[in-house]
Each structure stands twice: as C-alpha cells, then as structure tokens.
C-alpha positions as CSV (number, residue, x, y, z in Angstrom):
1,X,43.2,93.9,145.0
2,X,47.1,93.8,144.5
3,X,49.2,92.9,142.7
4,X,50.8,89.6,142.5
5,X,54.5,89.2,142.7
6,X,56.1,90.0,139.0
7,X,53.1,90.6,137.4
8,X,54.4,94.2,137.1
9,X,55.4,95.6,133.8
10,X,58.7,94.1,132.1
11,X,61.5,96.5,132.2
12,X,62.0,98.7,128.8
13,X,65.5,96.8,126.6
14,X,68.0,99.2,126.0
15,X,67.5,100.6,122.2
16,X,69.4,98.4,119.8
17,X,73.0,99.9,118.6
18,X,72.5,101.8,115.1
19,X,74.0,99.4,112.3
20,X,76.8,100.6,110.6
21,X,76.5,102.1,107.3
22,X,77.2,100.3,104.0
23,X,80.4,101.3,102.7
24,X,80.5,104.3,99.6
25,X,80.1,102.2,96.8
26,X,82.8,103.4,94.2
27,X,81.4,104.6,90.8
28,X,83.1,103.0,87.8
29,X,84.5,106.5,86.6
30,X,86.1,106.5,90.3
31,X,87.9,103.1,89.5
32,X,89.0,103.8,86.3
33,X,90.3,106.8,87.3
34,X,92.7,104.6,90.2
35,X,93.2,102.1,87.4
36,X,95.1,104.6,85.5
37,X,96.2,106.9,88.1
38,X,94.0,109.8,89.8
39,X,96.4,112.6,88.4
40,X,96.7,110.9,85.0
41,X,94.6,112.7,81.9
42,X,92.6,109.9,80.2
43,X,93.8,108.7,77.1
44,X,91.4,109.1,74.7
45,X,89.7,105.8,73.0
46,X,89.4,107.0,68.9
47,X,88.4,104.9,66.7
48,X,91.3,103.2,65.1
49,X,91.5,101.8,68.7
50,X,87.8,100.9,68.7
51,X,87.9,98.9,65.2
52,X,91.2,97.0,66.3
53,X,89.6,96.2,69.6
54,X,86.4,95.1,68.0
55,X,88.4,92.6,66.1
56,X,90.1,91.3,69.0
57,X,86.5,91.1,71.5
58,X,88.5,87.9,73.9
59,X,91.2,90.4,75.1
60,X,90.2,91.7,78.4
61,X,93.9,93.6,78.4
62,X,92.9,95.9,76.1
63,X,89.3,96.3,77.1
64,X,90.2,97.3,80.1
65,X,93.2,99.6,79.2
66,X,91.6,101.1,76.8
67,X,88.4,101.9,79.0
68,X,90.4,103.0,81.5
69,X,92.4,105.3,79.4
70,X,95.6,104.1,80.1
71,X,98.6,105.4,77.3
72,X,99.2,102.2,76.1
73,X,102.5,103.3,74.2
74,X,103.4,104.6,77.4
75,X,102.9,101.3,79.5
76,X,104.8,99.4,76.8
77,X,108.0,101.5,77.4
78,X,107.9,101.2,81.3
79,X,107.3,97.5,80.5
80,X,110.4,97.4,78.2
81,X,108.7,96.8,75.2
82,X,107.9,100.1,73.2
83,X,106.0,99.6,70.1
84,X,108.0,100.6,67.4
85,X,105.4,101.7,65.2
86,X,103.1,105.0,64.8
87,X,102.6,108.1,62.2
88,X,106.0,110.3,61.8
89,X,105.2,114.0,62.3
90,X,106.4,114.2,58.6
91,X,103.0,112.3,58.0
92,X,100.8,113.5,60.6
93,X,102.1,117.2,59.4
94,X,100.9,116.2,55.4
95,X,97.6,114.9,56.7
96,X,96.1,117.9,57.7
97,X,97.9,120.0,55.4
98,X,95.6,117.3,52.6
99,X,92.5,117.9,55.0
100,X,92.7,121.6,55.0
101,X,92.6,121.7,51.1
102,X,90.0,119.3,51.2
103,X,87.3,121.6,53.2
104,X,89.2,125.2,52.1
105,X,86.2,127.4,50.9
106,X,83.6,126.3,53.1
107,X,84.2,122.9,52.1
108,X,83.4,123.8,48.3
109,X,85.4,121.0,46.5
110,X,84.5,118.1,49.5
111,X,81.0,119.1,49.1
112,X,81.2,118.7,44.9
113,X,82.8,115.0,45.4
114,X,80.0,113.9,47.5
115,X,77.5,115.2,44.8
116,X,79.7,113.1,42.3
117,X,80.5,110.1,43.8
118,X,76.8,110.0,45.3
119,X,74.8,111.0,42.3
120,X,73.4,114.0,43.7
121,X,72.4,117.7,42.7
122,X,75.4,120.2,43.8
123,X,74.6,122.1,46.0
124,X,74.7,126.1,44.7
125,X,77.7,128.3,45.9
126,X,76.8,129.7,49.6
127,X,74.4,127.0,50.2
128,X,75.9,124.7,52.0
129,X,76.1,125.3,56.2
130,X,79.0,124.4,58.5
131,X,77.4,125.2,61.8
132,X,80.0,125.3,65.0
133,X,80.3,122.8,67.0
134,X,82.2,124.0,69.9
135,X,81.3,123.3,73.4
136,X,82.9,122.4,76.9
137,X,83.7,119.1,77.1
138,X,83.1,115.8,75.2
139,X,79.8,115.9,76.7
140,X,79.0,119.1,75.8
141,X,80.3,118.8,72.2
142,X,78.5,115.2,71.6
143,X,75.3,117.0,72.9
144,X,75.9,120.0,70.1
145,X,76.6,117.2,67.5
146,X,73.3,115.7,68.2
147,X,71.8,118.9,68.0
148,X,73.1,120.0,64.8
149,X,72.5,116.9,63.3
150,X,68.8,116.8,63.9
151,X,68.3,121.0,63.1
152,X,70.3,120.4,59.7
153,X,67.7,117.1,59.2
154,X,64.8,119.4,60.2
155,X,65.9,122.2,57.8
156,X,66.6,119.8,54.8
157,X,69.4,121.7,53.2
158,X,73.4,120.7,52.8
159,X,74.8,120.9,55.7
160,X,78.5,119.9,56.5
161,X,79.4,119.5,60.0
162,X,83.6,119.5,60.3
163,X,84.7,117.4,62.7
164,X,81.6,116.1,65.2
165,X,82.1,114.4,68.2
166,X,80.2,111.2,68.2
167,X,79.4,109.1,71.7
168,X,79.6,105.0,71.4
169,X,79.3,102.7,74.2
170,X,81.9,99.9,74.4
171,X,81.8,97.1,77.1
172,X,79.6,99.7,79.3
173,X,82.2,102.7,79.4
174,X,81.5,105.6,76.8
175,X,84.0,106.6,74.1
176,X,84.0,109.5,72.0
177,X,84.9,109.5,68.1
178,X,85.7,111.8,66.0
179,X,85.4,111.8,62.2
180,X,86.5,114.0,59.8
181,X,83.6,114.9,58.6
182,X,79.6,114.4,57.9
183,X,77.5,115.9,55.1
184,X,73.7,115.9,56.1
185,X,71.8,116.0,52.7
186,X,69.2,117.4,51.7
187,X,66.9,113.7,51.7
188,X,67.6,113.6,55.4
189,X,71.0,111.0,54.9
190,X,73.8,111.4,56.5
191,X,77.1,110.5,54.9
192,X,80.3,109.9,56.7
193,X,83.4,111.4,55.1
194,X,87.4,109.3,55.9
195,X,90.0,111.8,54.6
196,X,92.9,109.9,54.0
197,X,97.1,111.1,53.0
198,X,97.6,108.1,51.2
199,X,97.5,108.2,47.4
200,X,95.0,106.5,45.1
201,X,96.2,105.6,41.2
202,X,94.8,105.3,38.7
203,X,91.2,105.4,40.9
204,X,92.4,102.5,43.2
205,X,94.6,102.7,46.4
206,X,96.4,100.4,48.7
207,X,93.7,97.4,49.6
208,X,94.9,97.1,53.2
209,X,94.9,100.8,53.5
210,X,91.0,101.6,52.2
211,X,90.1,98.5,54.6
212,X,91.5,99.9,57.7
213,X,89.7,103.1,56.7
214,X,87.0,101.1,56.5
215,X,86.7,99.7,59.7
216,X,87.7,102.9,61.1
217,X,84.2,104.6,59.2
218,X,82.4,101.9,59.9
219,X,82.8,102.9,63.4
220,X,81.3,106.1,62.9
221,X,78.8,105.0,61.4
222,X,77.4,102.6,64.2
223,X,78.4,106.0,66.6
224,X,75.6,107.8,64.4
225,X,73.0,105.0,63.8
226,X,72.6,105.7,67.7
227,X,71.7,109.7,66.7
228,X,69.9,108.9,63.7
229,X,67.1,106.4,66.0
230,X,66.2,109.7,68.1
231,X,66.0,112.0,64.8
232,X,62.9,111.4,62.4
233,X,63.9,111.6,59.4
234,X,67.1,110.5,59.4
235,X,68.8,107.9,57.5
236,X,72.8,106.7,58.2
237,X,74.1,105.8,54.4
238,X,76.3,102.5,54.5
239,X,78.2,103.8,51.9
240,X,81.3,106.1,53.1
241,X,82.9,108.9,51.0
242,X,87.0,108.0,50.8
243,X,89.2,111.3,49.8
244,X,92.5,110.7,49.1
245,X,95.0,112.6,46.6
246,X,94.8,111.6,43.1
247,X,97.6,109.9,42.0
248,X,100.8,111.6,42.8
249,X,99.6,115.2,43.1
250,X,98.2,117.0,46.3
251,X,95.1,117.3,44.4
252,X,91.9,115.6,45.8
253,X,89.7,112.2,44.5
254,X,87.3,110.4,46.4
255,X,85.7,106.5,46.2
256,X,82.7,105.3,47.9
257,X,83.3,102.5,49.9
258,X,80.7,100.3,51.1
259,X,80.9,99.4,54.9
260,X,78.1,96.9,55.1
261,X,80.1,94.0,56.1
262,X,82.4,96.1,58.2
263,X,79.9,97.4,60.3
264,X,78.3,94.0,60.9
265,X,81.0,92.6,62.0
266,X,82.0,95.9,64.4
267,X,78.6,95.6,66.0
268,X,78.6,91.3,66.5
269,X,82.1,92.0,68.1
270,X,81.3,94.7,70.2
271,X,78.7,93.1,71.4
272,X,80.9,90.2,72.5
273,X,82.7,92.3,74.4
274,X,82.9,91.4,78.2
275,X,81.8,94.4,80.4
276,X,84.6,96.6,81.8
277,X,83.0,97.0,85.7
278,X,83.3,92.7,85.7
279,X,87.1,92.3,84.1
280,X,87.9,95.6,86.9
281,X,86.1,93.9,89.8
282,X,88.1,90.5,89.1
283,X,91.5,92.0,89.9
284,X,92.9,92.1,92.7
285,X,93.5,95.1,95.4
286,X,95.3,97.9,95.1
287,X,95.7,97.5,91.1
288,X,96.8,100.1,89.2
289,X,98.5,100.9,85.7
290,X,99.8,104.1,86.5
291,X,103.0,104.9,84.9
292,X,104.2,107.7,86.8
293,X,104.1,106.0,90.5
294,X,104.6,102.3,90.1
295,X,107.8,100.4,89.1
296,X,108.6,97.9,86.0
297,X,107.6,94.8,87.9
298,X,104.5,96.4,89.9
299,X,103.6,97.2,86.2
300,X,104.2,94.0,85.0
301,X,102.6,92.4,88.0
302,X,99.6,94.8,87.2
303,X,99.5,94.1,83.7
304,X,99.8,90.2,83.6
305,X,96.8,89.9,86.6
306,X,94.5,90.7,83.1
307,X,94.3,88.1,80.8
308,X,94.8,88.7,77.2
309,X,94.3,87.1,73.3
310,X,97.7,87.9,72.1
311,X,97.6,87.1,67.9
312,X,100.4,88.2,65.7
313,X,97.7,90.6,64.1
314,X,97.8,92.5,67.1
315,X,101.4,93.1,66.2
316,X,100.3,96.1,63.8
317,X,97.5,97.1,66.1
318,X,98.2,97.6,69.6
319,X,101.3,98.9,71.7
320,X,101.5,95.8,74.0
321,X,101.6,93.3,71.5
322,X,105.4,93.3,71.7
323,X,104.9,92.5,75.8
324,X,102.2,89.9,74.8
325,X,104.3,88.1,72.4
326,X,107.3,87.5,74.5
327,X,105.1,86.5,77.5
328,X,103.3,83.7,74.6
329,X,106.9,82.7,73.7
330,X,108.0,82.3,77.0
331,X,104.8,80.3,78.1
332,X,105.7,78.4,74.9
333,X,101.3,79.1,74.0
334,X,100.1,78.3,70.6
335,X,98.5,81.4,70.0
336,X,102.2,83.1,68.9
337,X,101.6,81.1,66.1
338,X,98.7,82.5,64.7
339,X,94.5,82.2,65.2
340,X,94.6,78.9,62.8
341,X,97.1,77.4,64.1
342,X,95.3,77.8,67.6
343,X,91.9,76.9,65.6
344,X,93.4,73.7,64.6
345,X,95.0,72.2,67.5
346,X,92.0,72.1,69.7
347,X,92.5,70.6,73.6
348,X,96.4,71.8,73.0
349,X,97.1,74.7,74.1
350,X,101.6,74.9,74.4
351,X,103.9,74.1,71.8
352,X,105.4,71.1,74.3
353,X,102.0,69.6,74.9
354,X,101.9,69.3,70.8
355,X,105.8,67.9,70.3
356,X,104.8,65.6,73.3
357,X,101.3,64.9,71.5
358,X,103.3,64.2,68.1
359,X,105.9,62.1,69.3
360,X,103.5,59.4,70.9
361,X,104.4,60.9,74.5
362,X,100.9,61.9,75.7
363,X,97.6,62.8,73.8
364,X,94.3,60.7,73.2
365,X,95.0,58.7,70.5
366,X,91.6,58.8,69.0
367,X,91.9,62.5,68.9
368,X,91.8,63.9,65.3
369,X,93.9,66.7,66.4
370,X,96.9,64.0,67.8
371,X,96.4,61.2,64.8
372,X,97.2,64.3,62.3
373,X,100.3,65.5,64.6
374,X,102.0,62.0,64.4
375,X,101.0,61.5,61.1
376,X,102.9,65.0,60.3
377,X,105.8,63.4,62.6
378,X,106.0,60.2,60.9
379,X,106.2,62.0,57.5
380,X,108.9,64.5,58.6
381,X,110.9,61.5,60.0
382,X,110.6,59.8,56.7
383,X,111.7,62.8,54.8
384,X,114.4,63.7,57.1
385,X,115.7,60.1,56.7
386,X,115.6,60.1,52.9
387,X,117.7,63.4,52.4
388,X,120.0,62.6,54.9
389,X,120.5,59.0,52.7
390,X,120.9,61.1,50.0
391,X,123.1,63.5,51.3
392,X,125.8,60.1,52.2
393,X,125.6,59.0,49.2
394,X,126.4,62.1,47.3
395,X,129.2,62.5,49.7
396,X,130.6,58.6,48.9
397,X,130.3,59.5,44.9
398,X,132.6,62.7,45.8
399,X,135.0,61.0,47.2
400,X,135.7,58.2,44.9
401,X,135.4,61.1,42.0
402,X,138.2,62.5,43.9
403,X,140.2,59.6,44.8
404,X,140.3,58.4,41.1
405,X,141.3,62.0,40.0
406,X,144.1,62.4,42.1
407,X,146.0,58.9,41.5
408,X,145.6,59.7,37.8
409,X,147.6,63.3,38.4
410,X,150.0,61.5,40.6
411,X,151.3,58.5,37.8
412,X,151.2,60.2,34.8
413,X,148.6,58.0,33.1
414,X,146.2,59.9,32.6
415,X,147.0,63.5,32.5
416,X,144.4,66.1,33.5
417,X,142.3,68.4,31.4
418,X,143.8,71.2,33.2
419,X,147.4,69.8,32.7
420,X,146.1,69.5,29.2
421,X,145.4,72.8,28.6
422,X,148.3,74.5,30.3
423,X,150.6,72.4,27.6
424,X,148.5,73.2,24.6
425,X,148.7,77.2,25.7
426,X,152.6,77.0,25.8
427,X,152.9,75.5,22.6
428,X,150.8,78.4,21.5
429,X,152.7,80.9,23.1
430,X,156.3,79.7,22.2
431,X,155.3,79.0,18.2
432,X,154.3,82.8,18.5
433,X,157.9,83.9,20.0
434,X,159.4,82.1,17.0
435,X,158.0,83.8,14.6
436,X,154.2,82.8,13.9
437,X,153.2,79.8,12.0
438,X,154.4,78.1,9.1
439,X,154.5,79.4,6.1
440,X,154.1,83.4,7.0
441,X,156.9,85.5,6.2
C-alpha cells in the first residue's frame, strides 16, 4: 500500500525566537540613590526631621527629600534660597558639654533623676550597666540596640544604654534615630531620656521649647514600641524624662513630660503619609536633586516636578520653606496665608479667585464661602467710605480754624495769644531794667 500524495509528515516549524528578558527592575535604594546623586552620602533623616514631617503628612517634597537623603540646606542654597536658621557652634558646642555632665560617672547623677522624677528605688553605686553599643553600620548598630535592649529586659537590672540607634519606617523607606539616651528598669520599662541646653526656671522652661522636645521623644518612643512587641517583658513608658540646667547654672534638673498626645498624633500622621516608591515613580525621567552635577534651573525644574504643602509653619521647620513661599507668592495660592485661612476658603484656592469672588466678579453666589467674602467687602467699603468722610471734614474744620486765625493777625482786632504773651514778657523784662517794681528800694 502507498502512500497518498501529502499524507506524509508535516515539516518540523523553525523553534520560536527566545523572548527578550524583562528589563532589571531598579530597587528603591538604587533610585534614591540617583534621586540624590550616586556619589552623594545620604543625609541622615533624625528625628527633629521626622516630627516636622509628621506634622506636615500632604508634602510629598519633603517626603521624598527627606527619604532620599537629599541635604535640604544644601538644595536651598543652589536654589537661592538658604534657610537662614540652624544651631550656632556656640550652641551645639554647650550642648554636649551639658550632656557630658549629665552621664559623667557612669551616668550616676542621670540615673538618680530618673529614680526621682519616676518614683523609683536608686539604683546602688556600680549597679547600673552601660553596655557598648558599637557596631558597623546603622544596621549593625540598630541590631545591637535591639539586642541590648532585650538582654538588659531579661536580666532585670538598671541598665542605661547611651545613645541607641533606633530603626522607624516612614512612607516605606527606613530611618534611623538616635536619642540621647534610654534607662531599662528594673520592672522591664523602658524610659526615654531628651537632654536639652535650654534652661528651666523656677521648675518650668520655654513651652514651645519642651513641646518640640516633645514631639522629638515622642518619636523615639514609637521607634521603640516596634522593639518592645518582639521583647516579652517589655513595656515603652509614655512619660519621657526632660534634663535641662536648672535655672541659670550648668547644673542639671529634669521634668517628666507626658507624650501621650504627641505620639498619637506622630503615628495617625505617619501613617498618612504617601509611600516614597509612588511620589518617585510619578516623576519624570532622568530626575535628580543632586547638587554637585545639576544647575539652578535643572534644580529648580527637579524640585518643582514634586508637589508640596507649603504653610508658614514650615518656615521654622524645613530649609525649603523659603523656596516654597516665594513660589506660593508668586502663584498668588492661599496657603501663604496660613492652614485656616486655606481651611476657610474652601473651592478657592488663589488670592485673585477670592478678590474676584468678593467683588461680585465670579463665585457661586449661594456659596457660604463667597456670601461671607462680599459681605467682608461691603463692610470694608463702608468703613473705608466713613473715615475718608471723616478725614474731609476734619480737613474743612482746619482750614476755616486757619483762615479765621490769620485775618485776625493781619487787622489788629484781635491780637493773638502768642502776640499776647510776647508783649506781657517785655513789659516784664523792661520793669526789671528799671529798677524792679514799685515800692522796693
């Protein structure tokens, strides 16, 4: 039997051309790293930075900058803007001349304020620990921090670590805090410790001052809350130990300060805070914030491709507020004038869409917002109108005052006081030539 025509077998197809492969995805380290420049240190993220970015969670500016660990202070100057604010050396220098006195002695006279101001036994002379801390790296040190933290726990003794380094996530990028100091005791709590170069009087100090310093601790507290869920045993205290110098004198006092409200609103903020990897995939190509290569305007092209929540708090916060504001002033936007002000105006967002809105130009009459602008309008007219009424008729009173005293100098009728007075003195004076008055010698 053969075969009929075709019924042979079907030719083999040539083998199908290997698909390319996916591209190298970049890490987010990677594009940080370009955001700020590949030969540029990162800047580190402490938390002063932390608690003012916390309470500014709508600027994606700063969340990014500071994620990517860009020098801010640095940025603002190549932008033409430097912030004019910062610690003098003078300061800085005083500082931790105040913190070395503080923990001098194996931290004998810190560790008697915590028993003090917390109502515990002190601890006997040589009992208290300060293990090291020292490692390679921020990794390595958070890692030993941890460590030490659950081995002083474990041993239930005083232990004071000087200086830990704490690990906080912010908007999914890692930042590492350092406080001055923690004192494990011997219940298992752990107590933060803000040593601070400003003065307290009279057992009170600056209230803006102990409330930035509370922000700033309640940082570190959230940072440990995350050490104290893998430790058993341990307990963060919400109440923060404040050292200062008493009154005028180096001499050291401390306050407890109770961070309850700061940290709650540190860890609702943070929380709100938009994720760094989606504000850095949103720009565009080829962005990059690095000082050292790029020009003024590729810098300010760079910086203004971010969108940011300029407020004039920021003004004693961060080192771009100075950029921010001038860009709000230029784009005439209602947030130079403060959160309220923003708060209250609602739909309108520029300082001509509000004139326009008050003077009947534009604006939905039934708005709430526009009924209270023309309202304020019609009231500044009226008032403007009334003193400048006033003002004409003071003027008209002047110069009839003035007319009437000047024909009476002119004719003689009426002579005036001054004229008056001149002729009374030279009576006076020329009775004295003569001799005196009548009647003396």
């Amino acid at each position: 039997m053969t075969d009929s025509l075709g019924s042979g077998p079907a030719p083999a197809l040539p083998p199908a051309p290997p698909s390319p492969p996916p591209p190298p995805r970049t890490t987010l380290r990677q594009r940080l790293a370009e955001l700020r420049g590949p030969a540029v240190a990162p800047h580190p993220l402490d938390a002063r930075a932390l608690a003012a970015l916390a309470a500014n969670p709508g600027c994606r500016r700063r969340a990014l900058l500071d994620g990517a660990g860009v020098d801010k202070a640095a940025l603002a100057t190549a932008l033409g803007s430097p912030a004019p604010f910062g610690q003098s050396q003078f300061a800085f220098m005083r500082g931790n001349a105040f913190e070395a006195k503080v923990k001098a002695d194996g931290g004998t006279e810190l560790m008697r304020l915590v028993a003090e101001r917390l109502g515990a036994t002190p601890p006997a002379p040589g009992e208290v620990l300060v293990p090291d801390l020292s490692a390679a790296g921020p990794e390595g040190r958070t890692a030993r921090t941890a460590l030490a933290l659950r081995e002083a726990t474990e041993a239930g003794g005083w232990v004071l670590l000087d200086h830990p380094l704490l690990a906080l996530e912010v908007a999914g990028s890692p930042a590492y805090l350092e406080p001055d100091a923690v004192v494990v005791r011997p219940d298992g709590r752990w107590t933060v410790v803000e040593i601070k170069s400003f003065p307290m009087i009279d057992g009170s100090a600056d209230a803006a001052k102990v409330g930035a310093a509370a922000r700033q601790a309640a940082v570190y507290v959230l940072a440990l809350e995350r050490v104290a869920v893998r430790t058993e045993g341990a307990e963060v205290d919400h109440r923060v130990l404040l050292v200062c110098p008493k009154d005028f004198s180096n001499l050291p006092t401390a306050s407890v300060v109770d961070v309850r409200k700061q940290l709650s609103v540190t860890r609702r903020q943070l929380t709100r805070l938009t994720r760094i990897e989606d504000i850095a995939d949103a720009l565009p190509e080829g962005t990059t914030f690095d000082v050292e290569q790029c020009s003024g305007a590729e810098l300010t092209a760079a910086v203004e491709s971010v969108t940011a929540a300029y407020a004039p708090e920021c003004l004693a916060a961060c080192e771009l507020a100075f950029h921010c504001r001038g860009r709000a002033r230029t784009d005439g936007a209602v947030e130079a004038l403060g959160r309220g002000v923003r708060g209250e105006l609602g739909g309108l967002t520029t300082v001509g869409a509000v004139l326009a809105a008050a003077r009947g130009e534009s604006g939905d009459p039934d708005d709430p917002t526009v009924v209270a602008l023309r309202r304020a309008a019609g009231l500044r007219a009226e008032a403007l109108a009334e003193a400048t009424t006033r003002a004409a008729a003071r003027e008209e009173a002047g110069g009839e005052l003035a007319a009437v005293v000047s024909s009476g100098a002119i004719s003689g009728s009426a002579p005036t006081p001054a004229a008056s007075g001149a002729a009374a003195s030279g009576a006076a004076a020329s009775g004295t030539a003569h001799g005196g008055p009548r009647g003396r010698g």
